[in-house]
C-alpha positions as CSV (number, residue, x, y, z in Angstrom):
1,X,11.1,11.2,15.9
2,X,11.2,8.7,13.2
3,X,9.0,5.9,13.0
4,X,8.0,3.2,10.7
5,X,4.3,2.7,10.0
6,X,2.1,-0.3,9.2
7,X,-1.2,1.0,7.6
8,X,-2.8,-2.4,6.4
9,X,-1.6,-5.8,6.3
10,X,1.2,-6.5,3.4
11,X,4.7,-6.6,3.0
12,X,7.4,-5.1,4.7
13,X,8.1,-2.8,1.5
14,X,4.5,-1.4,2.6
15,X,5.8,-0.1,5.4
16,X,5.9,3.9,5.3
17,X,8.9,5.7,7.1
18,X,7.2,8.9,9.2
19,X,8.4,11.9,11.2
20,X,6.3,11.8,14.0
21,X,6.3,14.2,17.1
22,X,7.9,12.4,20.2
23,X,6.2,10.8,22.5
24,X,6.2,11.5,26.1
25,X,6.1,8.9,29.2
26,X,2.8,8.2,31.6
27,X,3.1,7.0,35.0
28,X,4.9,3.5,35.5
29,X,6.3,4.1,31.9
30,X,9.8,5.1,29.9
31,X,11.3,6.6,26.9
32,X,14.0,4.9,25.4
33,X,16.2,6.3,22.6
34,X,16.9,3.3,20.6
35,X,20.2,2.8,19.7
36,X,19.4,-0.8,18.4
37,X,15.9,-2.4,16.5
38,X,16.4,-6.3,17.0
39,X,13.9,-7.9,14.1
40,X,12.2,-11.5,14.9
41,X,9.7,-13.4,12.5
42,X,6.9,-12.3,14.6
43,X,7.1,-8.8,13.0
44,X,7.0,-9.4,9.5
45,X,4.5,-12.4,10.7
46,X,2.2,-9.7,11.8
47,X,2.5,-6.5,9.5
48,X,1.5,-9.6,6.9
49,X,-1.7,-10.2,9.3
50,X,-2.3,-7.2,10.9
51,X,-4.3,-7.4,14.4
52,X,-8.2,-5.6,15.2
53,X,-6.2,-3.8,17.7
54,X,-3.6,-2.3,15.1
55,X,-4.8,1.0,13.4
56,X,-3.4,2.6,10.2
57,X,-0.3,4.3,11.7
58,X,0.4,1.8,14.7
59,X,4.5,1.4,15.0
60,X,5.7,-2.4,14.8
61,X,8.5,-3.9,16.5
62,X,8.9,-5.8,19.4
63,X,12.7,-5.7,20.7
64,X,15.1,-2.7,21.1
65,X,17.5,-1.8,22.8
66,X,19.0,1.7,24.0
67,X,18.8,4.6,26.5
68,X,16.7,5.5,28.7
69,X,15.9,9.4,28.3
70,X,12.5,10.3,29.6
71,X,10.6,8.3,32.8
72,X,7.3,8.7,34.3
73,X,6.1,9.0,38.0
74,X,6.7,6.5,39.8
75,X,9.7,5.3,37.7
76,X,13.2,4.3,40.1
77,X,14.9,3.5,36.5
78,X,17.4,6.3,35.8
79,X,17.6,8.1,33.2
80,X,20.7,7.3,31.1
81,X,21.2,3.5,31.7
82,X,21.1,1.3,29.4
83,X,18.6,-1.2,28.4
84,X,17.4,-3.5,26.3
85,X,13.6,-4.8,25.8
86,X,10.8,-7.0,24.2
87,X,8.1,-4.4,23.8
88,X,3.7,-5.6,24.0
89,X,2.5,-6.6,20.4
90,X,-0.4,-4.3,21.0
91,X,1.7,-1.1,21.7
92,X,3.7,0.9,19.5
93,X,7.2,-0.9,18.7
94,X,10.7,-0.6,18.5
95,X,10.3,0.4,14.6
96,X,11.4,4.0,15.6
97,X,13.8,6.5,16.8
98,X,12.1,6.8,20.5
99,X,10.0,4.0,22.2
100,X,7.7,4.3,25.2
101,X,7.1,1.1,26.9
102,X,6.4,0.0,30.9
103,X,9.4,0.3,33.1
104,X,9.0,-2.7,34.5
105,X,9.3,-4.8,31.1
106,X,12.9,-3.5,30.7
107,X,16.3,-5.3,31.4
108,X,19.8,-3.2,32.0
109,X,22.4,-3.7,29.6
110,X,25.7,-4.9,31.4
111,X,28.7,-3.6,30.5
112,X,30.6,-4.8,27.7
113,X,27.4,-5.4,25.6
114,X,26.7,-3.5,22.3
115,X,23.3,-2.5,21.8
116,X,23.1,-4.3,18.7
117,X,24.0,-7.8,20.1
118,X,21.4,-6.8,23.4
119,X,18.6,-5.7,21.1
120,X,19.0,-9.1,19.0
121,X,18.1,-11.2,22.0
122,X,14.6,-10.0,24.2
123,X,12.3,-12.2,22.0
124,X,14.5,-15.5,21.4
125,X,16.3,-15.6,24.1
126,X,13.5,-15.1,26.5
127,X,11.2,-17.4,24.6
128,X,14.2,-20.0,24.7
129,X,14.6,-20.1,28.3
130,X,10.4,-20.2,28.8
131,X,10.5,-23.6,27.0
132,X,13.2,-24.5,28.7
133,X,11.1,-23.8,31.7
134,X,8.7,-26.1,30.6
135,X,10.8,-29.1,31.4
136,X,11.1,-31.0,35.3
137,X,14.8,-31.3,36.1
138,X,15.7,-34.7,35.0
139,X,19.7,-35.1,34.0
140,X,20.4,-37.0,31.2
141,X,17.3,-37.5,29.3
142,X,16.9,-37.0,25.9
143,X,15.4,-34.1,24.8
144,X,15.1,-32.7,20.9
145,X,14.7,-29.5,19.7
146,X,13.9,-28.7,16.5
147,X,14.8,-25.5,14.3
148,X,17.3,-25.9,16.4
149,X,19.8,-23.6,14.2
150,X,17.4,-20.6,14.6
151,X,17.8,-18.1,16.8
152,X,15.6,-19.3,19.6
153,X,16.9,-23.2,18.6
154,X,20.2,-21.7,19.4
155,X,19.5,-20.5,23.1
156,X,17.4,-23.7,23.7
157,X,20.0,-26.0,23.2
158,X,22.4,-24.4,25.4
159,X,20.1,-24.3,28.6
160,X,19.0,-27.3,28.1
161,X,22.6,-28.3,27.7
162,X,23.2,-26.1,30.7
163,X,20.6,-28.0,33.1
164,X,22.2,-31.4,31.9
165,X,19.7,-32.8,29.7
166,X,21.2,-34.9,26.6
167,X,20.4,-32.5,23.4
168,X,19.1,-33.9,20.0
169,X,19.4,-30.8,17.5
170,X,17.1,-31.2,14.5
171,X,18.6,-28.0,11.8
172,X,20.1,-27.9,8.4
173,X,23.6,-29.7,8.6
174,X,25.4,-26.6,7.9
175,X,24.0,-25.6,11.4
176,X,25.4,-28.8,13.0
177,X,29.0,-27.7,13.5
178,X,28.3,-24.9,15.6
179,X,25.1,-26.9,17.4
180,X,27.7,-29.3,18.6
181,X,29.9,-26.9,19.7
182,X,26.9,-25.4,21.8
183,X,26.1,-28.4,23.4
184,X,24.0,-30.1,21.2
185,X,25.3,-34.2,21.6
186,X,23.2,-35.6,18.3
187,X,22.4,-33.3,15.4
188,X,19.6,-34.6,12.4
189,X,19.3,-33.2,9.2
190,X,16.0,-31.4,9.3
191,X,16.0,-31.0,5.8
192,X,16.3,-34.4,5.3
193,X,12.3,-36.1,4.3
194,X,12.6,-38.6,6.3
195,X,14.5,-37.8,9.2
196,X,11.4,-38.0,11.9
197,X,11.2,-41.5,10.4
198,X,14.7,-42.3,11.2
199,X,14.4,-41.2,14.8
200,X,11.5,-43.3,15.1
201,X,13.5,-46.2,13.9
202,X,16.3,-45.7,17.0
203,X,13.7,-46.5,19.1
204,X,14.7,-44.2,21.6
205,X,11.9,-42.0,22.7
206,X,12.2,-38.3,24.2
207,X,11.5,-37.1,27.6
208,X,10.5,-33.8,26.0
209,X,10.5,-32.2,22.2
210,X,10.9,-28.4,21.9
211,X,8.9,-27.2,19.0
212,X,9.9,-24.1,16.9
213,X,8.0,-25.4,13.4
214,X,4.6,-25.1,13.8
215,X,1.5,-26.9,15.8
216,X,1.3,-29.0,13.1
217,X,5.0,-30.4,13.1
218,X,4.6,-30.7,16.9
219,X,1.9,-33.2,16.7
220,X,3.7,-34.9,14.1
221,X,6.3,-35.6,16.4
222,X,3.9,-36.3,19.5
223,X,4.9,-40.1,18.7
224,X,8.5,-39.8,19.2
225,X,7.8,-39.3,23.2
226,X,8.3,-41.4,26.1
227,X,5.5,-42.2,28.5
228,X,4.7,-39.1,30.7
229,X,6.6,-36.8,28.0
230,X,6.7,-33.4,27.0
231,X,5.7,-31.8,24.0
232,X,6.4,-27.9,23.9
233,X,4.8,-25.7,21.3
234,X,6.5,-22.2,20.7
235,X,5.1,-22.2,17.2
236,X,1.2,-22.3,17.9
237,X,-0.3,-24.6,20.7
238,X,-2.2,-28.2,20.1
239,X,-5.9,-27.5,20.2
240,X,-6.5,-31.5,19.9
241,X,-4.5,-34.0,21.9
242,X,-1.8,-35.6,19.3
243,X,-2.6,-38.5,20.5
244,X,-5.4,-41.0,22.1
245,X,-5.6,-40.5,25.6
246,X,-4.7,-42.8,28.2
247,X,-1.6,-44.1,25.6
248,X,1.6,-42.1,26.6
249,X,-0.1,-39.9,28.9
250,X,1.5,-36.8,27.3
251,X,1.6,-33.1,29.5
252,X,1.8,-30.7,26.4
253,X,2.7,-27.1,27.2
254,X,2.5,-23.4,25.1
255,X,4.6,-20.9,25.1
256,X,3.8,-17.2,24.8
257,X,6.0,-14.8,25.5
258,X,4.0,-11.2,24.4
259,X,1.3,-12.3,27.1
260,X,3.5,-11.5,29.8
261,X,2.3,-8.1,28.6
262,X,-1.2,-8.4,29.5
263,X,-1.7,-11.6,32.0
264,X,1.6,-11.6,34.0
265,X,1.0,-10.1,37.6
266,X,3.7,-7.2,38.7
267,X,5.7,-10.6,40.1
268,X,5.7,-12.6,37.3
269,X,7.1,-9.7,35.0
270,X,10.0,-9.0,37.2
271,X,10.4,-12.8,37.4
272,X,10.9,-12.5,33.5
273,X,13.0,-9.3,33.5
274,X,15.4,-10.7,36.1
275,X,15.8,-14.1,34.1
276,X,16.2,-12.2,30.8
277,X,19.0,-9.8,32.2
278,X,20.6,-12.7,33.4
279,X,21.0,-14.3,30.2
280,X,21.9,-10.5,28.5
281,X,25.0,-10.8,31.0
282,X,25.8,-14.6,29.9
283,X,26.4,-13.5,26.6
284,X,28.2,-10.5,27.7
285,X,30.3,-12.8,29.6
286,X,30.2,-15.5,26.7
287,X,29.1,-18.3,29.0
288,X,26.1,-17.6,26.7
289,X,26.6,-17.7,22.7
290,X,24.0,-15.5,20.2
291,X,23.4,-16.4,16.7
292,X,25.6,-14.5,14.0
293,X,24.5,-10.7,13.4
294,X,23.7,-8.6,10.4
295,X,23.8,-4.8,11.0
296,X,21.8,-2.5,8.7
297,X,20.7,1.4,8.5
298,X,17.6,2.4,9.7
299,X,16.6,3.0,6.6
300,X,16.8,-0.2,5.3
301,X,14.6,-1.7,7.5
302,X,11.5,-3.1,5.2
303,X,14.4,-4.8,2.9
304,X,16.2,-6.6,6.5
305,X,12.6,-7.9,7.5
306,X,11.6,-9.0,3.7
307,X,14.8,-10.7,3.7
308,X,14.2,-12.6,7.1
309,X,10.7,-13.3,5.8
310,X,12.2,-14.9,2.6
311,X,14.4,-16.6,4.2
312,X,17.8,-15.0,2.8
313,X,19.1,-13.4,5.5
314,X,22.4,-15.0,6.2
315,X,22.1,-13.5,9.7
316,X,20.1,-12.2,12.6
317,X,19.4,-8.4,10.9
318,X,19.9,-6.0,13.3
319,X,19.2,-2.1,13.1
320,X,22.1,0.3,14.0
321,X,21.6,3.5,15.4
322,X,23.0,6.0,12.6
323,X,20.2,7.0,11.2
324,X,18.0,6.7,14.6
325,X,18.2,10.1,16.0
C-alpha cells in the first residue's frame, strides 16, 4: 500500500510518501480501502507537535472514508459496504491507501453519498454535535458560537438551530450569508477588534457559548454568560475557573472527541457511531448542509494540509481516490 509518513515533528512538506506492505486485520478490527482522506487541523496540528506515542514511520490521519475489504474475527461488518470513519490519534491514520481501525468505530455510508463528502465529515461533524450535546434543552435561548464559518461552526449552528435554540454566529462576514441561511438568526464580524465588546454592550447574556478558538478566547468570553451558563471548550479546556466563584455560577464543559478511542465503554462508542451515521444520512438527504469541498490527488497531500495550516485553502481539502490504490 501507500502511506504517508511522519518521522519527526515539522511541516507537512516533511511528510515522506512510502510503499509499505498491507496490513492485515486482528480480532474486533477492519481493513478499509480508502477511497477518500478527509483532512482536519488536528493533523497538521500534530505532525507539527508530534506525540511520545508516535514513532518515526507512524501514518497520520484521522478521517477516511471507503470500503471495507478485509475483517477480523468477531467482525458482523461485511465486507464490501461502505463506510466512513474518524480513526484513534494514537493508531496509524487515514494518510494511506489501506487503513486498519476497530469495527466498531465505523459508520455505513448511505446511499447517495460520495466518499469524498462522507470522509470530510467524521471529525467536525461528530465534534459539532458533542458540543451540541453539551447544552440542556432550553428553546429559545441565546446561544453563540464562535468560528462559526468553520467546518465544525458550520454543523453547530444547524443543531443548535435544529433543537430551537436562538443562534449568534461569530465568523468573517463573508461567512454570514450562508450562516444565515443555516440557521444562524445574528451573525458578528469576528474579525472585527471589538466585536466581543459590542456584544457586551447589548446586554444580553448567553445561555451557553460554543468555543472553536482556543481556551484562551473561551475565558475571554466567560463574561458574556447568563447566570447558570454554559461555556463549551472544543479548542482546549479551562484549567482555571474564568471567573470568581459563586458570581454567575458557570457549568463549563470539554469536548474530546479522539478519547472515545481509549475511555468510551463498548456502549458509549456505538452511542457515537449511531449519532454520527445519522448525521452522514442528513447530509445525504440535505436536511444536513457540509462546508464547501476541495478535491485533490493523493499525491498532493502535504501541499492540501500546508494550505489548511496557512489558512489558504478556500475549502475543506479532501483526498480523492485516484492515486489510492
Amino acid at each position: 500500500m501507500q502511506a504517508w509518513t511522519w518521522t519527526e515533528p515539522g511541516e507537512p512538506t516533511d511528510l515522506i510518501l512510502r510503499h509499505l506492505e498491507r496490513p492485515q486485520p486482528q480480532a474486533g478490527e477492519v481493513l478499509i480501502e480508502n477511497h477518500a482522506v478527509g483532512l482536519n487541523p488536528v493533523d497538521w496540528k500534530f505532525v507539527g507537535w508530534g506525540h511520545p506515542r508516535w514513532q518515526a514511520g507512524h501514518i497520520p490521519g484521522v478521517d477516511g472514508a471507503g470500503v471495507v475489504v478485509a475483517a477480523g474475527e468477531g467482525v458482523t461488518l461485511p465486507v464490501g459496504c461502505r463506510v466512513a470513519y474518524h480513526q484513534d490519534l494514537f493508531r496509524d491514520g487515514s494518510f494511506a491507501s489501506h487503513t486498519v481501525l476497530a469495527a466498531d468505530v465505523v459508520m455505513r455510508v448511505p446511499d447517495g453519498l460520495d466518499f469524498a463528502t462522507a470522509a470530510s465529515l467524521p471529525c467536525p461533524a461528530l465534534t459539532a454535535s458533542q458540543a451540541v450535546a453539551k447544552l440542556p434543552p432550553a428553546k429559545g435561548a441565546a446561544v453563540l458560537v464562535t468560528r462559526a464559518g468553520g467546518a465544525v461552526g458550520t454543523f453547530v449552528v444547524q443543531l443548535l438551530a435544529r433543537a430551537g435554540f436562538d443562534v449568534w454566529a461569530a465568523a468573517g462576514s463573508r461567512h454570514h450569508p450562508r450562516l444565515a441561511g443555516l440557521g444562524a438568526r445574528h451573525c458578528v464580524d469576528e474579525r472585527s477588534a471589538d466585536w466581543v465588546e459590542r456584544l457586551q454592550r447589548l446586554g444580553t447574556p448567553f445561555y451557553a457559548v460554543i468555543d472553536s478558538a482556543s481556551g484562551a478566547a473561551a475565558a475571554g468570553l466567560a463574561p458574556l454568560l447568563a447566570y447558570n451558563g454554559h461555556l463549551v471548550c472544543i479548542q482546549d479546556r479551562q484549567e482555571v475557573p474564568p471567573l470568581p466563584a459563586f458570581t454567575t455560577a458557570l457549568s463549563l464543559h470539554e469536548v474530546a472527541l479522539n478519547s472515545v478511542h481509549e475511555y468510551a465503554d463498548a456502549a458509549g462508542r456505538a452511542a457515537l457511531m449511531a449519532t454520527g451515521a445519522a448525521l452522514l444520512a442528513d447530509v445525504a438527504r440535505q436536511r444536513l448542509q457540509a462546508v464547501p469541498l476541495e478535491t485533490f490527488p493523493f499525491d498532493a497531500l502535504p501541499e492540501a494540509l500546508l494550505a489548511m495550516k496557512e489558512g489558504v485553502a478556500t475549502a475543506r481539502p479532501v483526498l480523492v481516490p485516484d492515486a489510492l490504490g
